[in-house]
N, C-alpha and C positions, 0 to 999 in steps of 0.2 A: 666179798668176791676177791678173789684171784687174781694177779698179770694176765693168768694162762686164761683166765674166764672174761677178762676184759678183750683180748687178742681174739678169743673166740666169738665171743660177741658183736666186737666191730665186724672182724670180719666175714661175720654171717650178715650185718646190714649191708654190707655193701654187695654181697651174691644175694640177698633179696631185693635190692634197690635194680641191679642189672635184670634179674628174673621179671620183677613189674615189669622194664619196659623192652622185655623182651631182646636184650644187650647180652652178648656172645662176647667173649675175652678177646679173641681179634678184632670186633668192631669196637671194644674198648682201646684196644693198642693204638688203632685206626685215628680213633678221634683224639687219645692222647697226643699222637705225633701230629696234630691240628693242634696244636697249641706250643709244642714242643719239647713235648715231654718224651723222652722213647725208650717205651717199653716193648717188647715182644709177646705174643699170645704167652707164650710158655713162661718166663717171667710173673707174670699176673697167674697165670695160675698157681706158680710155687708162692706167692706170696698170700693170696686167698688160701690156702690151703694151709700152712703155716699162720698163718691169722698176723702175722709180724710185717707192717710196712708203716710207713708216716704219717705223722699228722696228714702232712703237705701232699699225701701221696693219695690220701683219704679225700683229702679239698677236692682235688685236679678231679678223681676220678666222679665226686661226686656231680662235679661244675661240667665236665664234657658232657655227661649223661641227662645232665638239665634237671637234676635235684636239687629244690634249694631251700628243702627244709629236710632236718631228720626228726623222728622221735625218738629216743632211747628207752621208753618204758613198753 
């Protein structure tokens, strides 16, 4: 696999991690900035779509949404 197909793959887990629990990119911002993180809807989207953001970026969003395991296969 690819940078480009790792980038796309994360960040397709994490728009299926929001879809399960029915989490909208403002209600992610929402709870980011409950911890202190600040993001804006529009932000989070250019970076889901780009598939390019952080490890650290990846944690936060997984930890506000109350995921606390992934699978990658």
């Amino acid at each position: 696999m690819t940078e480009v197909d790792w980038d796309r793959r994360i960040s397709n887990l994490l728009k299926a991690e929001l879809k399960l629990r029915g989490i909208t990119y403002r209600q992610l911002a929402d709870k980011l900035c409950g911890i202190g993180v600040q993001e804006n809807e529009a932000n989070i989207r250019n970076k889901l779509a780009r598939g390019r953001f952080s490890a650290v970026f990846f944690a936060q969003c997984l930890m506000v949404i109350g995921s606390d395991r992934l699978r990658l296969d």
